[in-house]
PLY file of the C-alpha trace (Angstrom):
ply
format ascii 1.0
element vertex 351
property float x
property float y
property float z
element edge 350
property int vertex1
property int vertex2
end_header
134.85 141.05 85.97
134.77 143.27 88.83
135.49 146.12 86.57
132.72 146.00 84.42
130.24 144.65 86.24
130.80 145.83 89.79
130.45 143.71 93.19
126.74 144.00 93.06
126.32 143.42 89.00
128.94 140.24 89.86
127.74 138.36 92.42
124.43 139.10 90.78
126.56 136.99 87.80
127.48 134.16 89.88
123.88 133.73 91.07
122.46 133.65 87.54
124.67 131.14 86.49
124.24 128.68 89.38
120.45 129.38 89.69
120.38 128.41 85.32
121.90 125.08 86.16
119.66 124.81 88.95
116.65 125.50 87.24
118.06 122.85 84.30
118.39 120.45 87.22
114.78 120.63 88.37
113.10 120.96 84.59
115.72 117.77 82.94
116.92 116.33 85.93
113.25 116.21 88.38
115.53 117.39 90.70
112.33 118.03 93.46
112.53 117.67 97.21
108.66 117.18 97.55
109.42 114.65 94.21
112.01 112.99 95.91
110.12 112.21 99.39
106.56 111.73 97.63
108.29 108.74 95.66
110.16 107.53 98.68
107.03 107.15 100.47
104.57 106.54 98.32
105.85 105.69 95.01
108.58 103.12 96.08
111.36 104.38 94.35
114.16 106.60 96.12
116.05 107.42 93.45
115.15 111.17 93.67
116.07 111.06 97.35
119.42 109.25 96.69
119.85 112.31 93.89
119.52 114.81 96.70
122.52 112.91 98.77
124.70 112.95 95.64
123.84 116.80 95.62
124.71 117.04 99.34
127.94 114.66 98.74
129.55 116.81 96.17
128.38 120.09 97.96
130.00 119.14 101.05
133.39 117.78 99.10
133.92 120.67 97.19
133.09 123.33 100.14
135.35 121.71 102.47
138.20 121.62 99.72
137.76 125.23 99.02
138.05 126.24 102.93
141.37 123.69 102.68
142.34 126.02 100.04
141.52 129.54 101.51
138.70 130.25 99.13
136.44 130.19 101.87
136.22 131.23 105.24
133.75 129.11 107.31
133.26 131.18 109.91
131.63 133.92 107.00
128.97 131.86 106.11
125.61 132.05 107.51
125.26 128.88 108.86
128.53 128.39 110.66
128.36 132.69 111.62
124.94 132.19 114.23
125.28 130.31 117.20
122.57 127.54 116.42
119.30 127.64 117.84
117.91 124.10 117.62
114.28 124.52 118.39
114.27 127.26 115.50
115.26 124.76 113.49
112.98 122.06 114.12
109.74 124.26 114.76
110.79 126.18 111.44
111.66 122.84 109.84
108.62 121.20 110.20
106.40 124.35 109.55
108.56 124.25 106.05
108.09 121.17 105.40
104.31 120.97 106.23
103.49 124.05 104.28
105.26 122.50 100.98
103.26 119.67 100.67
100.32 121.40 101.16
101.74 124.00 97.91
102.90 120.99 96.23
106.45 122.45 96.17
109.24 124.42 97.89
109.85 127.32 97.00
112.68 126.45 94.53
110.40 124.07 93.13
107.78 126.70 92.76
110.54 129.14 90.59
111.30 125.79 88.39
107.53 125.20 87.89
107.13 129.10 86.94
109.56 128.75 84.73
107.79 126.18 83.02
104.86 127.82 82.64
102.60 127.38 85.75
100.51 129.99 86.90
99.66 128.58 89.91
103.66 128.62 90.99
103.30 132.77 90.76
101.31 132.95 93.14
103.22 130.34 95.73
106.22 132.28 95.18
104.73 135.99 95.84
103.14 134.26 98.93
106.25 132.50 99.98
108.57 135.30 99.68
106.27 137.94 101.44
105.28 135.36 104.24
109.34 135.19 105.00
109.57 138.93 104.73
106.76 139.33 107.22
108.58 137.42 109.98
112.52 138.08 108.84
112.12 142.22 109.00
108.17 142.75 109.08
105.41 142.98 112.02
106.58 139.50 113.47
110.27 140.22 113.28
110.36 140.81 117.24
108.28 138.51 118.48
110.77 135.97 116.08
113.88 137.64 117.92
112.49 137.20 120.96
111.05 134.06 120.63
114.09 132.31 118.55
117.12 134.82 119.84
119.42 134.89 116.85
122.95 135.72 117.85
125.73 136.32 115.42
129.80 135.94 115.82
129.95 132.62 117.60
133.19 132.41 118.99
132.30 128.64 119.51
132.40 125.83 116.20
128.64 125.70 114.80
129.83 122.63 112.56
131.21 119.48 112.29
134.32 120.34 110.05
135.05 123.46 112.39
135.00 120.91 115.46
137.31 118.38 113.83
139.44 121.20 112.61
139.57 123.25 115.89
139.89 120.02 118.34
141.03 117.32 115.92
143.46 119.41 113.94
141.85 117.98 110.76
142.05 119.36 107.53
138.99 120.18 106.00
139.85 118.70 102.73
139.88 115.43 104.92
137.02 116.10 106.36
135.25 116.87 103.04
136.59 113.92 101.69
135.19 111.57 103.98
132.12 112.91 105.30
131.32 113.51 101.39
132.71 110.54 100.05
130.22 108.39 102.95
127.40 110.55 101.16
127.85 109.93 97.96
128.82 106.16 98.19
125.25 105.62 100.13
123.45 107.20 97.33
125.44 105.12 94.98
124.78 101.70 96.97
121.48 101.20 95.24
121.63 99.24 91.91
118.57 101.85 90.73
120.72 104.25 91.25
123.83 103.37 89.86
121.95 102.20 86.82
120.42 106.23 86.39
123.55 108.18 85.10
120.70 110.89 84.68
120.20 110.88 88.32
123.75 111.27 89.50
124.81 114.26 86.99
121.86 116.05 87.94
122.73 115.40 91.66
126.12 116.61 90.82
125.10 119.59 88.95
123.13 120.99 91.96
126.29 120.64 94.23
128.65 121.90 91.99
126.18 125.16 92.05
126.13 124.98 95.62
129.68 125.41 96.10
130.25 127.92 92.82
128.19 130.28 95.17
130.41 129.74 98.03
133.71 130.32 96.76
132.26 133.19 94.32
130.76 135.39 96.81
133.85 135.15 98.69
136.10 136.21 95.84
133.96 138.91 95.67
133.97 139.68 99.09
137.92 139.80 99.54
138.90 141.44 96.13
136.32 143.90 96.27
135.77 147.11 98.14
132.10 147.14 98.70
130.63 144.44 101.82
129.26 141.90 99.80
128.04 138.68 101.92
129.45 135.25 101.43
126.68 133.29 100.45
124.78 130.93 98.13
122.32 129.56 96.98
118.65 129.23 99.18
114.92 130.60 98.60
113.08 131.65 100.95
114.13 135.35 101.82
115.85 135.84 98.32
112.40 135.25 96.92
111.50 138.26 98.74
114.45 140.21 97.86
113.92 139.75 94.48
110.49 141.00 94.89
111.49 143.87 96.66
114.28 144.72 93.75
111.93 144.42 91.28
109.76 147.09 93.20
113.01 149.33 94.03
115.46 148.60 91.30
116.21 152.57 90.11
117.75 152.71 93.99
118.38 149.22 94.79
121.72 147.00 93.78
121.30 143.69 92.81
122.75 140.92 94.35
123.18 137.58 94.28
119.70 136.87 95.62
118.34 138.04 92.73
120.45 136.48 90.00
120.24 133.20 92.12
115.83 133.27 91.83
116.15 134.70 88.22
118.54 132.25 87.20
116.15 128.98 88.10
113.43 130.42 86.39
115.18 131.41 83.16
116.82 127.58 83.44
113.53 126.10 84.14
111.86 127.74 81.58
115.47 126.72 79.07
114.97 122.87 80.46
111.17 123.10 79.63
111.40 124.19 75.47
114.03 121.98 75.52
112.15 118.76 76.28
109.35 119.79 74.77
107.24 120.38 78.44
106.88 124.06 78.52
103.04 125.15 78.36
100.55 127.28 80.49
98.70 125.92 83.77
96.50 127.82 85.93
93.97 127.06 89.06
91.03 125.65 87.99
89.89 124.62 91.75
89.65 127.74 94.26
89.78 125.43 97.06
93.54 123.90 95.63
94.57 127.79 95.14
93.42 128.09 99.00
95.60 125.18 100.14
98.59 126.26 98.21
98.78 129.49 99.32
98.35 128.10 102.84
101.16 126.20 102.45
103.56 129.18 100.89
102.49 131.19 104.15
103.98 128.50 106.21
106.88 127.83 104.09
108.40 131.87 104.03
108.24 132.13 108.29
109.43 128.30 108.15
112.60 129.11 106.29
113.65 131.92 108.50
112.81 130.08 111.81
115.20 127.55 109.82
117.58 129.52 108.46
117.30 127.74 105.44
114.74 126.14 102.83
114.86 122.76 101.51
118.07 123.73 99.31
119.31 126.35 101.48
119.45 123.49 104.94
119.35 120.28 102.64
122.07 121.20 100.69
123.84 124.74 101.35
123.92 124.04 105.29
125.21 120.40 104.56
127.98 121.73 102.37
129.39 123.62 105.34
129.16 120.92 107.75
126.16 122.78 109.65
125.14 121.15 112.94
121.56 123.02 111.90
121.71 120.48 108.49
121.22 117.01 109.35
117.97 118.31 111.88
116.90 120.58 109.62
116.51 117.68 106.83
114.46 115.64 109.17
112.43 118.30 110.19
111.49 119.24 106.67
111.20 115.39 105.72
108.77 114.58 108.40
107.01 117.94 108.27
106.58 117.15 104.37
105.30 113.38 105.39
102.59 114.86 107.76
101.39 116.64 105.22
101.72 113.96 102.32
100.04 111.83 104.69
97.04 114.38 105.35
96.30 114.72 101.42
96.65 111.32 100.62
95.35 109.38 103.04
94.03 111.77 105.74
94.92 111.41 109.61
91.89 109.18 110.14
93.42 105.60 111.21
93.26 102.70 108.83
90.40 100.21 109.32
0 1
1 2
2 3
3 4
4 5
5 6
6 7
7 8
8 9
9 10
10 11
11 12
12 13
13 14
14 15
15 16
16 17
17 18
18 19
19 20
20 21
21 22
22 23
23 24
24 25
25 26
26 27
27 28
28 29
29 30
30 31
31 32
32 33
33 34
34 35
35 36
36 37
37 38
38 39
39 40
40 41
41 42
42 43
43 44
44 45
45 46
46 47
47 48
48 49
49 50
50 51
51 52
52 53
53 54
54 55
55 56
56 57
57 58
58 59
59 60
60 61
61 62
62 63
63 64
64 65
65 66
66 67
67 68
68 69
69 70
70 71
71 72
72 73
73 74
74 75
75 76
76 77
77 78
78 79
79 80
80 81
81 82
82 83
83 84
84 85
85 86
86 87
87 88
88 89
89 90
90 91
91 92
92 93
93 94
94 95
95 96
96 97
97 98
98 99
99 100
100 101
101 102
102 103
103 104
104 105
105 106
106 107
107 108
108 109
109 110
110 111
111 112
112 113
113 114
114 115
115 116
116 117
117 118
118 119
119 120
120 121
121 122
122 123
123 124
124 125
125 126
126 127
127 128
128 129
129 130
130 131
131 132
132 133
133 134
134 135
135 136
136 137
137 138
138 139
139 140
140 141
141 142
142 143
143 144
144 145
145 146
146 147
147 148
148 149
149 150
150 151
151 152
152 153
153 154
154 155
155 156
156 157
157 158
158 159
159 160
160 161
161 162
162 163
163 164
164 165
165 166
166 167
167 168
168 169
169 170
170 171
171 172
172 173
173 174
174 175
175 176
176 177
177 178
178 179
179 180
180 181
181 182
182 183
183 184
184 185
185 186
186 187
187 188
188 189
189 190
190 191
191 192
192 193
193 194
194 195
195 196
196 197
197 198
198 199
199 200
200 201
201 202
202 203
203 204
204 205
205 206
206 207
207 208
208 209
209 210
210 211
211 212
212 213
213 214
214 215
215 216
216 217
217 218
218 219
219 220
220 221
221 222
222 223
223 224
224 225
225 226
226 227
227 228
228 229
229 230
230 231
231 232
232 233
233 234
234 235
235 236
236 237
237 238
238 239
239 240
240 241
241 242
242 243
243 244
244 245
245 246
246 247
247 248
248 249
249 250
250 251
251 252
252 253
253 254
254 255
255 256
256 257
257 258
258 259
259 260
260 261
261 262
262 263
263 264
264 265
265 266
266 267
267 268
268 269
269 270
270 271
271 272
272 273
273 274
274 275
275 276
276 277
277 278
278 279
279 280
280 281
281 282
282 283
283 284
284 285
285 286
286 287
287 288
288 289
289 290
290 291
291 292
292 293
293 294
294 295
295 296
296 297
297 298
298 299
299 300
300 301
301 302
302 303
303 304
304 305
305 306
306 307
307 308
308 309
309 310
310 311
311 312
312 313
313 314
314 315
315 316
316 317
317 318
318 319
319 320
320 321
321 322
322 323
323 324
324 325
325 326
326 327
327 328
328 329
329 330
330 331
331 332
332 333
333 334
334 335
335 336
336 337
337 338
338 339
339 340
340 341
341 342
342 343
343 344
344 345
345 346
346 347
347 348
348 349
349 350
């Protein structure tokens, strides 16, 4: 593969592959993290949010048996790479989280609705992917480094598995196995759940595409000869490099980025013909279009504060045992309830 299509033209691959199943995830399965906490709180049904930990459950069982197996090196990722900055994660956590209930989706939410036709979701995902541009490299970029110092080649474990591995001396095929396993049997201990094979493929799915852009990247990375990063799936920056290739492409390579954020909209827009749900929406109300892009604005600097969106903390982070992952879940979950809360109801106590 690496002969014809070149590092570059293969990782690109490997994202368009996952980001197609995720996009099918989101368009069949309603895999939605704004869906999934919306119905938790308001809707009384957390079968969405139990879909997320079967994601999370099979992401972290299937990264941890690849690093058992040397098709990973933790300490390449991302997440495990930075020494942690916790306040960067909860500021940019909650910021994420806030802003996507005010746009009515993350930013992989917004691809999937694209794909499906919605206008509106254009817009949210220019917004989103400039806003993270504008503090990851832009105008902000030092006042971010100085006020969230990012430092690179901890020497010290950044994650759970590392620590058990390092201190412990346990594999982390164990530790996959039963920090995973715990997941996946607490998303299974509802009846609803159990009951909703539809739910817990779709869960599955969005792991399995989790970890095929672990262990790809790093193939990638070892047998070729170019640097390619180990990475996978996440949108929040990617959204902007994808914008920027599209801009650049005659001197730009592609990369995984941009297979990963082409691939969920050409599998959203795949799930939405399929099911019969694919049709044209646009902004009728100004004042929504105002709120939406708002919340995209706060979403892109969120993310990078965060190192990590809804999928690229809530799952990608989790699948390497972050410590960044569990906070970075609540952030976004309580972030995402303030602003449920404020749309709904208001902040105006009950009488």
């Amino acid at each position: 593969m690496l002969d014809f299509f070149g590092e570059a033209g293969s990782a690109a691959l490997i994202g368009l592959l996952g980001g197609i199943a995720l996009g099918l995830a989101a368009r069949i399965g309603r895999f939605c993290t704004l869906g999934a906490i919306e119905d938790a709180l308001y809707g009384s049904d957390d079968r969405r949010l139990r879909m997320w930990g079967i994601a999370i459950g099979v992401a972290i069982t299937g990264t941890q048996f690849a690093i058992s197996l040397e098709y990973l090196q933790a300490a390449q990722t991302t997440y495990l790479d930075r020494i942690w900055n916790p306040a960067g994660t909860i500021i940019g956590g909650l910021l994420f989280g806030y802003g996507m209930a005010l746009s009515g989706n993350c930013g992989y939410g917004a691809l999937a609705r694209l794909g499906g036709g919605d206008l509106r979701s254009f817009v949210i995902v220019l917004v989103m992917g400039l806003s993270a541009y504008f503090v990851m490299s832009g105008p902000l970029a030092h006042v971010r480094v100085w006020l969230f110092p990012v430092q690179e080649g901890a020497t010290t474990p950044q994650g759970f598995g590392q620590l058990a591995e390092q201190f412990l001396r346990v594999d982390p095929a164990v530790s996959g196995l039963v920090l995973g396993g715990a997941v996946i049997l607490l998303a299974l201990s509802s009846k609803a759940m159990r009951a909703s094979p539809k739910h817990i493929f779709w869960g599955a799915v969005v792991g399995i595409a989790i970890v095929s852009g672990w262990i790809g990247t790093y193939w990638i990375a070892n047998a070729g000869f170019d640097a390619e990063p180990v990475e996978t799936h996440t949108f929040a920056a990617p959204i902007g490099d994808t914008v920027f290739y599209m801009m650049t492409a005659s001197g730009t390579d592609l990369s995984f980025s941009v297979g990963s954020v082409l691939g969920v909209v050409l599998g959203a827009a795949a799930g939405s013909w399929s099911n019969g749900h694919f049709r044209w929406e646009a902004c009728d109300d100004p004042r929504e279009l105002k709120r939406q892009i708002m919340g995209a604005a706060l979403m892109g600097p969120g993310a990078i504060l965060a190192v990590g969106c809804s999928v690229g903390q809530g799952v990608s982070a989790f699948s390497t045992l972050a410590y960044s992952a569990p906070v970075a879940f609540v952030a976004i979950f309580l972030g995402a309830s303030m602003g449920l809360k404020q749309l709904i109801t208001g902040f105006a106590p009950a009488e």
